[in-house]
C-alpha positions as CSV (number, residue, x, y, z in Angstrom):
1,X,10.4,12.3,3.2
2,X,8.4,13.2,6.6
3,X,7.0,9.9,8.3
4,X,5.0,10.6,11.2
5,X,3.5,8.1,13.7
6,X,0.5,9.8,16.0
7,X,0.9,8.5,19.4
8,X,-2.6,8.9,22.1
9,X,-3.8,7.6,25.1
10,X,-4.8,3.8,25.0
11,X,-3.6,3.1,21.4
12,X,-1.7,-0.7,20.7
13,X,1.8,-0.2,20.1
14,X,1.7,-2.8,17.3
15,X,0.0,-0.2,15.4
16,X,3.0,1.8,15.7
17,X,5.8,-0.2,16.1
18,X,5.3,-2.5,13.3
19,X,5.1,0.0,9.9
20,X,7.8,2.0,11.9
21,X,10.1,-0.8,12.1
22,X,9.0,-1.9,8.3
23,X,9.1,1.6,7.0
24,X,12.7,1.4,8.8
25,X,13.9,-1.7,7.2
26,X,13.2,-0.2,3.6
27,X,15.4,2.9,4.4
28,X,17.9,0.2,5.3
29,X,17.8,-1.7,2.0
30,X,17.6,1.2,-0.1
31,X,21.1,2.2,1.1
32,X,22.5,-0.8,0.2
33,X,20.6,-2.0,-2.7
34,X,19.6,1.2,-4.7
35,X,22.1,3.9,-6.3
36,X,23.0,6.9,-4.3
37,X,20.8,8.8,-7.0
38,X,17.9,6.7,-6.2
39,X,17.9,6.9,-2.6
40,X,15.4,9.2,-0.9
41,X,16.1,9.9,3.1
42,X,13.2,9.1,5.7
43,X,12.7,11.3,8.4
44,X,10.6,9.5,11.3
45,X,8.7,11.3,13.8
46,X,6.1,10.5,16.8
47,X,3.7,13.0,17.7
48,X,1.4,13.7,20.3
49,X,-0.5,16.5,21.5
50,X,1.5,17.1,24.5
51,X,4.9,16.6,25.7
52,X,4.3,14.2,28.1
53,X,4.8,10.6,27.7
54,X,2.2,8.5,26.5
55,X,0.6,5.3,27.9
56,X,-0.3,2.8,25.6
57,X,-3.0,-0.2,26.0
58,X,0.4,-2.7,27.3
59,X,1.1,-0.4,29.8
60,X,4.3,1.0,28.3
61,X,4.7,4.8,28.9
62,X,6.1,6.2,24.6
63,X,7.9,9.7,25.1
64,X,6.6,11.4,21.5
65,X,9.1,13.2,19.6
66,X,7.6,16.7,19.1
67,X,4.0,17.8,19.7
68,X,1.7,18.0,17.0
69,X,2.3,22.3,16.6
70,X,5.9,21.9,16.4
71,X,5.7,19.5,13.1
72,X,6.4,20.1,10.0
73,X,4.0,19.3,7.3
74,X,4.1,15.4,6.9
75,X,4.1,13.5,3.6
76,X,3.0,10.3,5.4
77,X,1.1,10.0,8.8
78,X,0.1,6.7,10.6
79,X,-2.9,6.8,13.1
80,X,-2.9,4.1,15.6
81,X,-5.6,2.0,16.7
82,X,-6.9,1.9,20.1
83,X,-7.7,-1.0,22.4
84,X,-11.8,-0.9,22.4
85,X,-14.3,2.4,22.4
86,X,-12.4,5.3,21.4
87,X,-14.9,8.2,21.9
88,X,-13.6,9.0,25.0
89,X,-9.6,9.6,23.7
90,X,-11.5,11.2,20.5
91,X,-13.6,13.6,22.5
92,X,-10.2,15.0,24.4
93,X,-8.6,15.2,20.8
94,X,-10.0,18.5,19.2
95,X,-6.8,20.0,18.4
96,X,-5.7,16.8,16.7
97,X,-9.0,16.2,14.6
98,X,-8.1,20.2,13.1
99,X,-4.3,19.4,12.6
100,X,-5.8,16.3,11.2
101,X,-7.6,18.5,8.6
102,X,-4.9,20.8,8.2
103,X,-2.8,18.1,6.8
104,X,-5.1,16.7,4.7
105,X,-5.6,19.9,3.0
106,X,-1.7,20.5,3.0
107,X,-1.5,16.9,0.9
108,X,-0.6,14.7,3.0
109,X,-1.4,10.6,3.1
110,X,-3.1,9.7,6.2
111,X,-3.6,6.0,7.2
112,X,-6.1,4.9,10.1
113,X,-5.7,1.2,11.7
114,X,-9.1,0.1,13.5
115,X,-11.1,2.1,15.6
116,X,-8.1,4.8,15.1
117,X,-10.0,5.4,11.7
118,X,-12.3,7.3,13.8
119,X,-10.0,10.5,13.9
120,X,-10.6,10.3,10.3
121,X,-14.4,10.2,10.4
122,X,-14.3,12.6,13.4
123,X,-12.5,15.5,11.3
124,X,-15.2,14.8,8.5
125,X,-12.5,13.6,5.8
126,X,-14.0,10.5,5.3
127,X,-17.8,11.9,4.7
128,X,-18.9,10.5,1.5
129,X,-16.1,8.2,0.9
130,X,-15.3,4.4,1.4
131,X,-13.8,3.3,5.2
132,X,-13.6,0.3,7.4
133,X,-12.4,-0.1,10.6
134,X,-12.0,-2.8,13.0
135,X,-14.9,-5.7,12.6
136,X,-15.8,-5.3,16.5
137,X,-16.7,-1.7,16.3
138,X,-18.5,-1.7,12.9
139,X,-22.2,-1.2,14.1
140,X,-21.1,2.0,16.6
141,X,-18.9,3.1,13.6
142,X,-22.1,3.4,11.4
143,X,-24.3,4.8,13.8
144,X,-21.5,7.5,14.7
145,X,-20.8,8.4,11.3
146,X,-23.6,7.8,8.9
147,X,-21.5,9.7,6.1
148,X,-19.2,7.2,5.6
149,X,-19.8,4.3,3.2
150,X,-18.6,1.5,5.2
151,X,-17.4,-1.0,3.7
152,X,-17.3,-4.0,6.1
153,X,-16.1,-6.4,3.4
154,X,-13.0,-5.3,2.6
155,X,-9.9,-5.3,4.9
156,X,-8.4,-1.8,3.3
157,X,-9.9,1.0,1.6
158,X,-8.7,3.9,0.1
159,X,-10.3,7.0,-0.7
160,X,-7.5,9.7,-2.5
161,X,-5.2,10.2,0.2
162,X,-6.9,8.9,3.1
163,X,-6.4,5.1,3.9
164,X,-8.2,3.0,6.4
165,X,-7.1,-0.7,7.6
166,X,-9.1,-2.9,9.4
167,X,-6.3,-4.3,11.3
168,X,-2.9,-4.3,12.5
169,X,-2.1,-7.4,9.7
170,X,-3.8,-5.7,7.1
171,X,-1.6,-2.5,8.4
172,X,1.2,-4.3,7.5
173,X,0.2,-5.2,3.5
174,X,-0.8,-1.5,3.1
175,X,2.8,-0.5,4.2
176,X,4.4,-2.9,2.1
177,X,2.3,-1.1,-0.7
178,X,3.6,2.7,0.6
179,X,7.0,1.3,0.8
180,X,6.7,0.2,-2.8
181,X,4.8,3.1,-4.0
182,X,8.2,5.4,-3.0
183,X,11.0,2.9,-3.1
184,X,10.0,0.8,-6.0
185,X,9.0,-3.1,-6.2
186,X,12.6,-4.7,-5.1
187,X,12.9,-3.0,-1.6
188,X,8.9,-3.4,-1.1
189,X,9.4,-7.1,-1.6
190,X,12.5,-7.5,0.2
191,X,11.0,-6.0,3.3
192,X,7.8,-8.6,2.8
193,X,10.1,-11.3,2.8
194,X,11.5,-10.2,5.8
195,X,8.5,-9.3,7.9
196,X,5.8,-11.7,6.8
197,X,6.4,-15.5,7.4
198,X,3.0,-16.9,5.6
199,X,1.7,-16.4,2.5
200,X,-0.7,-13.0,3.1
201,X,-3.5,-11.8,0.5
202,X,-2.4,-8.7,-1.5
203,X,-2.6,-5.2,-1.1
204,X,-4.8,-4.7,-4.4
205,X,-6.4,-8.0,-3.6
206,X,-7.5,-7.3,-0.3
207,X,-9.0,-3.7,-0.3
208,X,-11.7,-1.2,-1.9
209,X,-9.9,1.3,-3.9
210,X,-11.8,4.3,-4.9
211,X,-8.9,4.4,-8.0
212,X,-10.2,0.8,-9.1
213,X,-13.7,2.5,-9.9
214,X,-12.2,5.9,-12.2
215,X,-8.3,5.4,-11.6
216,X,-7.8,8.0,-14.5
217,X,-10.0,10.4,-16.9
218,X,-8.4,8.8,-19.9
219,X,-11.0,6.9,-21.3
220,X,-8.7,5.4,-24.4
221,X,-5.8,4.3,-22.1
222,X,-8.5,2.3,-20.2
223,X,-9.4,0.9,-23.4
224,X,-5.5,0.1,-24.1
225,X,-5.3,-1.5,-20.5
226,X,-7.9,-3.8,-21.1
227,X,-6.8,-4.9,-24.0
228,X,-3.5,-5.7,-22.3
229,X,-5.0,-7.6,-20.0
230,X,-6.9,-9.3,-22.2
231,X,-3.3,-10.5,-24.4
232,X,-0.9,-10.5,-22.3
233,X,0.4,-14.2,-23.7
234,X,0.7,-13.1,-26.9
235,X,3.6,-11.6,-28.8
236,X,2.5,-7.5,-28.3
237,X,4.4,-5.0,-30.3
238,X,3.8,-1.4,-28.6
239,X,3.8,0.5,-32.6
240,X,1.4,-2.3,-33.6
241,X,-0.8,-1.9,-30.5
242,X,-0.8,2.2,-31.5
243,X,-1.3,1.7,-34.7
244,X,-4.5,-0.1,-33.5
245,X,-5.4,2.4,-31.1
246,X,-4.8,5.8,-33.3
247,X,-2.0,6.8,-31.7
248,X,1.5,7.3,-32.3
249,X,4.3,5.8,-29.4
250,X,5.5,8.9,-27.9
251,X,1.8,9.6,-27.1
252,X,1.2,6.5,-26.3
253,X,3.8,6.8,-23.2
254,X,2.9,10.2,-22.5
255,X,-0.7,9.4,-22.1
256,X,0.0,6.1,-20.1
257,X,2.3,7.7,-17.6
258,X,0.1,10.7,-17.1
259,X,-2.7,8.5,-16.3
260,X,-1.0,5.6,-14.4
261,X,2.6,6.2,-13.5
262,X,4.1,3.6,-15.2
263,X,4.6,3.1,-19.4
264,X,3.1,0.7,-21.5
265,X,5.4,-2.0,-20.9
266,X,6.3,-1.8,-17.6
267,X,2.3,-2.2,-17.0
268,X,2.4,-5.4,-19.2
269,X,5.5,-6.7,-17.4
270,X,3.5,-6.4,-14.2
271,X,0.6,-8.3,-15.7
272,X,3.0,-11.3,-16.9
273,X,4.9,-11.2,-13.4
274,X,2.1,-11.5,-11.8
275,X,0.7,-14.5,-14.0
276,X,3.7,-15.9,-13.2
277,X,3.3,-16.1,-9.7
278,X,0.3,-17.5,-9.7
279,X,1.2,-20.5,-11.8
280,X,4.6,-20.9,-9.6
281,X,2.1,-21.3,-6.9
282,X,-0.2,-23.5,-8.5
283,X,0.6,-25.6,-11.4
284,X,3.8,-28.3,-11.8
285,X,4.5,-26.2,-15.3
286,X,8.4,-26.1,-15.9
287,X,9.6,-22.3,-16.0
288,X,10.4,-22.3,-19.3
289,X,6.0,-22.8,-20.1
290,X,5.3,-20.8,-17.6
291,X,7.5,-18.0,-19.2
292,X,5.9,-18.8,-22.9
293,X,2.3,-18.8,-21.0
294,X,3.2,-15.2,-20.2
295,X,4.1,-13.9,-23.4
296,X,8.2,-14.6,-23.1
297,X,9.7,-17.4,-25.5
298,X,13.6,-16.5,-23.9
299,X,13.1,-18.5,-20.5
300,X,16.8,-16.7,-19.4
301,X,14.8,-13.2,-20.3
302,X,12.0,-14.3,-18.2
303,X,14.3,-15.2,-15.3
304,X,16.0,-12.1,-15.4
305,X,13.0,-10.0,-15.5
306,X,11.3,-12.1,-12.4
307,X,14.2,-11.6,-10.4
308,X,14.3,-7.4,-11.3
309,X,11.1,-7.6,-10.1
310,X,10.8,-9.5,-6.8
311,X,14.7,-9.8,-6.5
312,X,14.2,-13.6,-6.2
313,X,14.4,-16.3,-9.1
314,X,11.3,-18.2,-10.5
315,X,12.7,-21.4,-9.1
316,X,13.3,-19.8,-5.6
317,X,10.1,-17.9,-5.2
318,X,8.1,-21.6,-6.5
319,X,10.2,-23.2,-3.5
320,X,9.1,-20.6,-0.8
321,X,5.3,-20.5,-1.4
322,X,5.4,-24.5,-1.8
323,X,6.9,-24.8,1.3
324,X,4.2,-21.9,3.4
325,X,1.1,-23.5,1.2
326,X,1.8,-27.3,2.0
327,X,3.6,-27.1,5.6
328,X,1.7,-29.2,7.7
């Protein structure tokens, strides 16, 4: 998997540093928690569109790994954010706006921090599509790019590939999302717990995702998610729900992993881990009504499951967030 971190003139080496070091911290955990048969390499580039070193906003002078026409095609790329106006770095950065739009075409996943969403408005990619950037630039961002449906509200957006943060914390969340997305939800929450010593907002919680408004054409599978949603506490029986729904089970997990990625019950398990959380945080329930209040009488089940999921027990992960919500 190609990983490659844009470096230009100006940019804050936060932007940068931080998802490298995160993205770098998965690759370590995989290695050691995952299966060789599981395990996909990273391959982590800088680029630049020259040789020569570049000086970032602190003042420290980053030699880039290849230039930009040397790369190969990238799965991943991270766009810094600069320190203040960046029309003057943008306006020296034609060749990088085109390989910009070359690798968009190619498929790749492009994320912006701050102003360095600009790049992204620059090339045209975000034209007709959701953005935000950083708070202080919002008003020149609009009157730049009129296009783009700016959504100042919202600390992340995402529009297909193209994702936009408004700053270098809400960076970090989003990586912790990509590092889930390709390494699953045990290393993505094993490299939270390592990088993030308060209790932050979530990724989905947090952002404008243009997936939230049509995530899939499958009109009945929305229907079924719902209705998930709607009885998760309940005892839920996958023929019974088909039977319901006019459909047998094989289709059933055809359908839901062509539209979502996931099968039925792993997208139920996600709703009821979640729930979970959210009473650890909040009530004094024991575990064992916590787990029947998500739909599992076996409290040893429930444990199990929480800790496949977030590679922490119930009792653990209630003793954490107590201590970051009532610290004083």
């Amino acid at each position: 998997m190609k990983i490659h971190f844009l470096l230009c003139e100006h940019m804050l080496a936060t932007s940068s540093t931080l998802p490298m070091e995160m993205l770098l911290a998965a690759e370590s955990a995989v290695q050691t928690m995952q299966p060789p048969e599981q395990q996909r390499d990273i391959e982590i580039r800088t680029l630049a569109i020259t040789s020569e070193p570049v000086l970032a906003r602190t003042g420290m002078r980053w030699q880039p790994d290849q230039i930009i026409d040397q790369a190969a095609q990238s799965d991943l790329i991270y766009i810094p954010g600069l320190w203040r106006n960046p029309r003057p770095i943008i306006k020296k950065s034609a060749s990088l706006i085109t390989w910009l739009q070359q690798q968009h075409q190619n498929g790749a996943i492009i994320s912006a921090v701050g102003t360095g969403c600009c790049f992204l408005a620059e090339a045209g990619l975000l034209d007709g599509k959701a953005a935000t950037t950083h708070w202080h630039y919002f008003d020149q961002f609009q009157k730049d790019y009129p296009l783009v449906h700016l959504k100042r509200q919202y600390f992340i957006t995402q529009a297909g590939s193209l994702y936009c943060a408004a700053s270098v914390n809400s960076l970090a969340d989003l990586t912790v999302h990509f590092i889930q997305r390709f390494f699953g939800k045990e290393i993505a929450s094993h490299v939270e717990r390592h990088f993030s010593h308060e209790i932050r907002k979530s990724y989905e919680s947090s952002g404008f995702f243009e997936s939230t408004k049509n995530p899939h054409p499958d009109e009945q599978i929305t229907q079924i998610q719902i209705w998930l949603e709607d009885n998760y506490y309940r005892e839920i029986l996958f023929p019974q729900v088909c039977e319901r729904f006019g459909m047998s089970v094989r289709t059933l997990n055809r359908r839901f992993k062509n539209a979502l990625g996931q099968t039925p019950l792993e997208y139920l398990q996600d709703i009821r881990i979640n729930t979970a959380k959210d009473l650890l945080k909040t009530s004094n329930l024991s575990i064992a009504e916590i787990a029947d209040k998500v739909g599992y009488q076996d409290t040893n089940y429930f444990t199990t499951l929480f800790k496949k999921h977030l590679a922490t027990t119930p009792n653990a992960y209630r003793e954490t967030v107590r201590a970051k919500l009532f610290r004083t």
